[in-house]
N, C-alpha and C positions, 0 to 999 in steps of 0.2 A: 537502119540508118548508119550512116560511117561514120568515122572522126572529122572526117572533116567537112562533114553537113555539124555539125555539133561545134565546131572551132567556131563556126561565121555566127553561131548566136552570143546573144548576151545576157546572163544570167542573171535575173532577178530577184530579191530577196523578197514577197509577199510579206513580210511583217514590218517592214521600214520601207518599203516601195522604193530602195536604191539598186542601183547594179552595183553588182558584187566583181563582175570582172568577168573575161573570157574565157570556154574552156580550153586547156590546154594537153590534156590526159585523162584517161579514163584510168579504174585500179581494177582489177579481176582479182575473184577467185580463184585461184589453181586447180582446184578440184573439181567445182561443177562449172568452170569457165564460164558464169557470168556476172557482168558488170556490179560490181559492190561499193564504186564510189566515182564522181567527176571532181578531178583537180582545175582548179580556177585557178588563174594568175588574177591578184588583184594590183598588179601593177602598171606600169608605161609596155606599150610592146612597139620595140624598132628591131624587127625581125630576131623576135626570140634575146635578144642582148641584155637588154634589159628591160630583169624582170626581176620585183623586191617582195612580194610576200606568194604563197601558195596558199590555197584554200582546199582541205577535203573535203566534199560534200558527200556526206553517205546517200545511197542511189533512196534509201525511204524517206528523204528530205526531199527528194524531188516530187515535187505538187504537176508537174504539165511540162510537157516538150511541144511547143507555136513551131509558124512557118521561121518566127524572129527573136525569140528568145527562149529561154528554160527557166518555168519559176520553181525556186526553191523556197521551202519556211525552214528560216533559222531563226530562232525567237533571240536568241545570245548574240546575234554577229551586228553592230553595228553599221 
């Protein structure tokens, strides 16, 4: 899957059943080069301009990648 199959979902929280916001970033390992977290924007997006908070979602919080969202459990994140 590419970044930008993964930008057009939306990111579900499974423990509050709200979206948390769209990805915007993936984080790497440098060593074994793979994926170790998805950065969410939980913000307004008008072409990248404005955007007010970041979210790092460690990749073991991800529960499921759908045709339309990614659900994550984050028990703390309202």
């Amino acid at each position: 899957m590419r970044l930008c199959e993964l930008k057009e979902k939306d990111v579900i929280n499974t423990c509050t059943c709200k979206k948390i916001g769209c990805v915007v970033d993936l984080e790497f390992d440098k060593k074994s080069c793979h994926v170790t977290a998805l950065i969410v924007s939980q913000g307004i997006h008008f072409f990248n301009l404005f955007c007010n908070d970041e979210l790092v979602i460690p990749w073991r919080c991800i529960k499921q990648i759908g045709p339309d969202v990614i659900l994550v459990d984050l028990p703390g994140q309202s």
